[in-house]
Every structure is written in C-alpha cells, then in structure tokens.
C-alpha positions in Angstrom: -2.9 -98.9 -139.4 -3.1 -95.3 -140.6 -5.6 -94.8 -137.9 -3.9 -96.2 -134.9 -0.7 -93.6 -136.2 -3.6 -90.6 -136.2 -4.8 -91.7 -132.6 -0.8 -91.4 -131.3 -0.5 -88.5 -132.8 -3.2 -86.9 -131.5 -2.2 -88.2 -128.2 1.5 -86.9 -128.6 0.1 -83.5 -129.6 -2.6 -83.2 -126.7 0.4 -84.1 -124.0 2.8 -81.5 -125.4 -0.8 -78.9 -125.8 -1.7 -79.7 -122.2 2.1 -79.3 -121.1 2.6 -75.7 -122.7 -0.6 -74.5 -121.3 0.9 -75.8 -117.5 3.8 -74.2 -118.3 2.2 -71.0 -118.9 0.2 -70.9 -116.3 3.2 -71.9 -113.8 5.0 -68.7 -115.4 2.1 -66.5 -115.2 1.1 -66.6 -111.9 4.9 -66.5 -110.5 5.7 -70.4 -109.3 9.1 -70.0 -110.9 10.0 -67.7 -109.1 10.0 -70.3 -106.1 11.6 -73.0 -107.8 14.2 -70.6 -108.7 14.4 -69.8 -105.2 14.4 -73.2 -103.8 17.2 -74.7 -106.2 18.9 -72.1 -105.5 19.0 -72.8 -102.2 20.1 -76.7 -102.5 22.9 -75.9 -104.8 24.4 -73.4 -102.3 23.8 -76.5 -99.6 25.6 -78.7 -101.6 28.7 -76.8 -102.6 28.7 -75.4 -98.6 28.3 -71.8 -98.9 24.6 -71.5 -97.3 
C-alpha cells in the first residue's frame, strides 16, 4: 500500500515538475506574448469593439 502512495506521488510531482519547466520555457522564449495578443483579440470580438 505505502508503495502504490509513493508511486502517485511521484507521478503527481513529475506532472507538476514537467508543467513548470513548460511554463518556463513558454515564458522565456516570448509565446505569451501571443496568447496575450490573441485573447485579446477574441475578447474585443466578443464585446464588438474590434
């Protein structure tokens, strides 16, 4: 029992590892800056401004 707990935890903590280092790499080399852009974008669509 105590192992299959170690094994999800180690899973749990791999996901959220692997998810940070995506993250950081997203900011790093600038993709936010699109998304940014592009909700932007649909938001302004939406309410009818642009």
């Amino acid at each position: 029992m105590d192992s299959m707990i170690n094994v999800r935890n180690m899973i749990r903590f791999l996901g959220i590892t692997i998810a940070l280092m995506l993250i950081t790499l997203g900011i790093w080399t600038g993709g936010y800056q699109d998304i940014l852009n592009k909700a932007t974008h649909i938001c302004l669509e939406c309410i009818g401004i642009g």
